[in-house]
N, C-alpha and C positions, 0 to 999 in steps of 0.2 A: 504494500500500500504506500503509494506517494507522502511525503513528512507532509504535503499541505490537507491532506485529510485527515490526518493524525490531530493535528491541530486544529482544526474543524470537527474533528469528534469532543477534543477533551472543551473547547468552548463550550460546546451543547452539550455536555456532560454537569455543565458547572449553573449554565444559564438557561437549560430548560430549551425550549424551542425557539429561544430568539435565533436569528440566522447569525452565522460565526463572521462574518463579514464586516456586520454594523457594530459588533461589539468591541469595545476600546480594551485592546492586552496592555497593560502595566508596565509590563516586563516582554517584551517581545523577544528578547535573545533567548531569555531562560524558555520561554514557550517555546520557539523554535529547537532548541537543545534537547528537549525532552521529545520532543516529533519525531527530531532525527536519531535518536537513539532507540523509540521506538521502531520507523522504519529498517533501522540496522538489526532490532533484534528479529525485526522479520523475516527480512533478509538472510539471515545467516541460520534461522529458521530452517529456511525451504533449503537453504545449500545442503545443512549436515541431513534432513531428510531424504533426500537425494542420494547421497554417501551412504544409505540405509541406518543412519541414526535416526533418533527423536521417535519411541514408540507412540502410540498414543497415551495420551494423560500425563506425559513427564512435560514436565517445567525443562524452560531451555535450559538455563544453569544445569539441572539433570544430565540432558543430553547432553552439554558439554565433559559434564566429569565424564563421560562415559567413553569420550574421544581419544584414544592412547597420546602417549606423548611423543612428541618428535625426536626422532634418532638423532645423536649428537651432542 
């Protein structure tokens, strides 16, 4: 999911049904930071499922510990 949806969710998350658009963010870095860290945890999501990690129901961190370590 694009970071500008992510951010348009947690808006209307906070503000009910007003559109994410009209709404004044405070902090627009921090909101932005937290978008793109979601969209990266998506991201890396669908990669290690791919890789055939991430069963269903495990938390990413989960699927993470479950990734060997790199040789070296």
């Amino acid at each position: 999911m694009p970071t500008e949806c992510y951010r348009d969710q947690i808006i209307r998350a906070v503000t009910g049904n007003k559109p994410a658009m009209v709404f004044h963010v405070v902090d627009g870095a921090a909101l932005r930071r937290l978008s793109e860290r979601l969209s990266e945890a998506e991201r890396a999501a669908t990669i290690l499922q791919a890789k055939g990690y991430g069963a269903s129901g495990l938390l990413l961190d989960e699927v993470a510990a479950r990734v060997p370590n790199a040789a070296g």
